[in-house]
N, C-alpha and C positions, 0 to 999 in steps of 0.2 A: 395556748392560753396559760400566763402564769398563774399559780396559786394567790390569791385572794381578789385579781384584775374584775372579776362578777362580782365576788362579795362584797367587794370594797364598797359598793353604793349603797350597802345598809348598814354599813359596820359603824357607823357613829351613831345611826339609828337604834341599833342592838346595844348600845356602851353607853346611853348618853348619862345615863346614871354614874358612871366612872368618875371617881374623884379625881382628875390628875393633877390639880392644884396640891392636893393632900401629898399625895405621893413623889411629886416633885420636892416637896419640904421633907418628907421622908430620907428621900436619897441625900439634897443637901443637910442633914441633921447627921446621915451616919458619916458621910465625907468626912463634915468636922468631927466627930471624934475620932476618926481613924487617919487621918493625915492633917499634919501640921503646916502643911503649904497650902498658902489662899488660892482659891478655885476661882478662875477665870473661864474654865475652856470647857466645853460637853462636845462628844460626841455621840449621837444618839442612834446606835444599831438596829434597825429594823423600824424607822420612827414611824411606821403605818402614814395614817391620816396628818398627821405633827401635833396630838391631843399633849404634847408632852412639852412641845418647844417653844407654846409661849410662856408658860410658865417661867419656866428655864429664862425665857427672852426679859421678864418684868423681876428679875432677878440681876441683870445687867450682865449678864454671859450671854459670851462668844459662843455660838451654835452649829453646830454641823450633823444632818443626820442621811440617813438613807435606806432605802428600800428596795427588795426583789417586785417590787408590785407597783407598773407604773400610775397605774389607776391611782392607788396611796398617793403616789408622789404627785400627782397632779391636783389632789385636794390640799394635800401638804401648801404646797403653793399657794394658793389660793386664800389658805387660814394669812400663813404669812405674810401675802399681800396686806390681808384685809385689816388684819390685826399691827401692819405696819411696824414689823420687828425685826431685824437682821437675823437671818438666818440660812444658809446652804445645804441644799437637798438635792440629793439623785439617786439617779437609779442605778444599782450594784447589788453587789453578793457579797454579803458577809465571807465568803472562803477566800477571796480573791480580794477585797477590796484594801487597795494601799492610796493614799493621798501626799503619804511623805511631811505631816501634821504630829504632832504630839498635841494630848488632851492631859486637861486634869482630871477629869471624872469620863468614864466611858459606860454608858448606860445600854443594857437591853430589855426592855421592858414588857411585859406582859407576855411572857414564857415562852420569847422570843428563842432563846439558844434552845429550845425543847424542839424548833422544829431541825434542827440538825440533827439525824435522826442514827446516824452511823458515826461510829467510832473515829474516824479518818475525818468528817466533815467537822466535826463539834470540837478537834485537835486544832483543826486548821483556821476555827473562827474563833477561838482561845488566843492562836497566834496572832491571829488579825487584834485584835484585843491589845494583847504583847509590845508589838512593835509598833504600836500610835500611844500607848500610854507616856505620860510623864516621869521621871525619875520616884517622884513620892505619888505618882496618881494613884487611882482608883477602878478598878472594872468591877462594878455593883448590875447584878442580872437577876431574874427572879426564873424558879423551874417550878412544874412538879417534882412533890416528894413523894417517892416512891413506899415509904411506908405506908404513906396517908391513901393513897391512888389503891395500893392494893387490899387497904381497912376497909374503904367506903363503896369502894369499885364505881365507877363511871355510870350512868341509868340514863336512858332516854326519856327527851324532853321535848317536848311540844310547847312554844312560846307563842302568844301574839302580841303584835304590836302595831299602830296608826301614823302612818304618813301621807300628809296633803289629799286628807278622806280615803286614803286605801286602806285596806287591811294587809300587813305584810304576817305572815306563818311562818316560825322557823323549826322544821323538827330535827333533832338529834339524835343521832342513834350510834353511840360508839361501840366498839370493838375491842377488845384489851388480849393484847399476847405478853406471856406474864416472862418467856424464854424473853424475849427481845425489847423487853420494858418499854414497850410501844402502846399506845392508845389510836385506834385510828377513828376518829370522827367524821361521821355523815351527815353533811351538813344538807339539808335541802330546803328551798326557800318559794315562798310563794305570793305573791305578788296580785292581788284581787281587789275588784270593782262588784261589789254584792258576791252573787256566787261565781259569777266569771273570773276563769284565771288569764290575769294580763301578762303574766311573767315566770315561769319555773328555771329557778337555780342552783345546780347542783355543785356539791364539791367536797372535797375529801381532804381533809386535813390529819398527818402520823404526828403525833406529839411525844417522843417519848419525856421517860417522868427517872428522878435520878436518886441513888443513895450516896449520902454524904463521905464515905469514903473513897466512893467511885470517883467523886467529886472531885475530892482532894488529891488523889492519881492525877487525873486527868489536868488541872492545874499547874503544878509540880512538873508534871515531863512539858508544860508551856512554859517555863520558867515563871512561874503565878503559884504565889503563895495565900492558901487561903489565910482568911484574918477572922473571918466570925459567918457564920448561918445563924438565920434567925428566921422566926415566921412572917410572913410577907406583912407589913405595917406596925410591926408589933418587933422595937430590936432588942427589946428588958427580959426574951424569955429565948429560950433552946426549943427547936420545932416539937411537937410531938404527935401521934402518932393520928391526928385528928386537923392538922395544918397541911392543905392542900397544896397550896403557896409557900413556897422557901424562899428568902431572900440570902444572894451569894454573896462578900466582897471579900474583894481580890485587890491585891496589890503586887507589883515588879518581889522576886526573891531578892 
């Protein structure tokens, strides 16, 4: 079973508060000011559910996105259908995935390259990045920051939430190893009709969380040059030590 193939059935339940209209105009807003060639083409790393691709779609770009999680991808589908918008989706791995495509903006969104969790994987999905960009594109991705992550420390959480008269429970319970700037989250999930449980979900998700010179390494030996960090919806300010969310962009050296 891959990672999020169980979760995926509440993940838009858990997010539906998620602005991705907002954040969609976010990334097209830094694009324009950081490259001077008109954006046509997205491709969209880890696009989960596709909460990101119609936006992208009622914008008049070409879309491409993909997921480790076929579950994802089979909801992906299905938005797209419904929402009647060109757009191509499968199933792949950021390490490995080549299509032989150039994009003008290459998006990973919701602290997607956080789950690249080792040194060697997070290089190789930097390249993957690399060699689909455009000559003037963009690779804009959002992490945790690593200041912020070890300021506020990670706390367990107990959510509920109602689907079609269920009650669904999500408790959290992370973990932080501060050698390996890793967060590992326990996700478990609950699924009830009064007090009977009709469903328990468990799963475990390592996030690690990044500092911006590590950042800038790590980039650089991809042939990726950073351009600007900012805090995730907010590009007028410099992270600080209280911004959870960092937003990256990247462009070709």
């Amino acid at each position: 079973m891959r990672l999020f193939d169980n979760y995926a059935d509440f993940y838009d339940l858990f997010y539906e508060d998620k602005d991705y209209n907002a954040e969609v105009n976010f990334i097209i807003d830094l694009a324009k000011i950081n490259t001077n060639s008109q954006i046509k083409s997205v491709l969209d790393i880890g696009c989960g559910t596709g909460g990101h691709l119609i936006p992208f779609a009622k914008k008049g770009l070409k879309l491409t996105g993909f997921d480790l999680s076929e579950t994802m991808i089979n909801q992906a589908r299905e938005k797209i259908k419904k929402a009647n918008i060109n757009a191509e989706v499968s199933v792949n791995d950021v390490r490995t995935y080549r299509d032989g495509k150039k994009y003008d903006i290459i998006v990973a969104m919701f602290a997607v390259m956080g789950y690249l969790t080792s040194n060697d994987d997070f290089f190789k999905s930097l390249k993957t990045a690399r060699i689909h960009l455009n000559e003037n594109g963009l690779f804009i991705f959002d992490v945790w920051f690593g200041p912020a992550v070890l300021h506020e420390m990670p706390e367990t959480k107990i959510q509920e939430f109602e689907k079609d008269g269920l009650r669904i429970i999500r408790l959290v319970r992370p973990e932080v190893d501060v050698v390996k700037q890793i967060v590992t989250v326990n996700y478990k999930i609950l699924k009830l009709e009064g007090k009977k449980v009709l469903e328990e979900v468990k799963e475990t998700h390592r996030m690690r969380y990044f500092f911006i010179q590590e950042m800038k390494f790590f980039l650089e030996n991809a042939d990726l040059k950073l351009v600007k960090v900012c805090p995730f919806m907010d590009s007028s300010k410099q992270p600080k030590i209280d911004d959870w969310n960092i937003t990256v962009i990247s462009k070709n050296i």
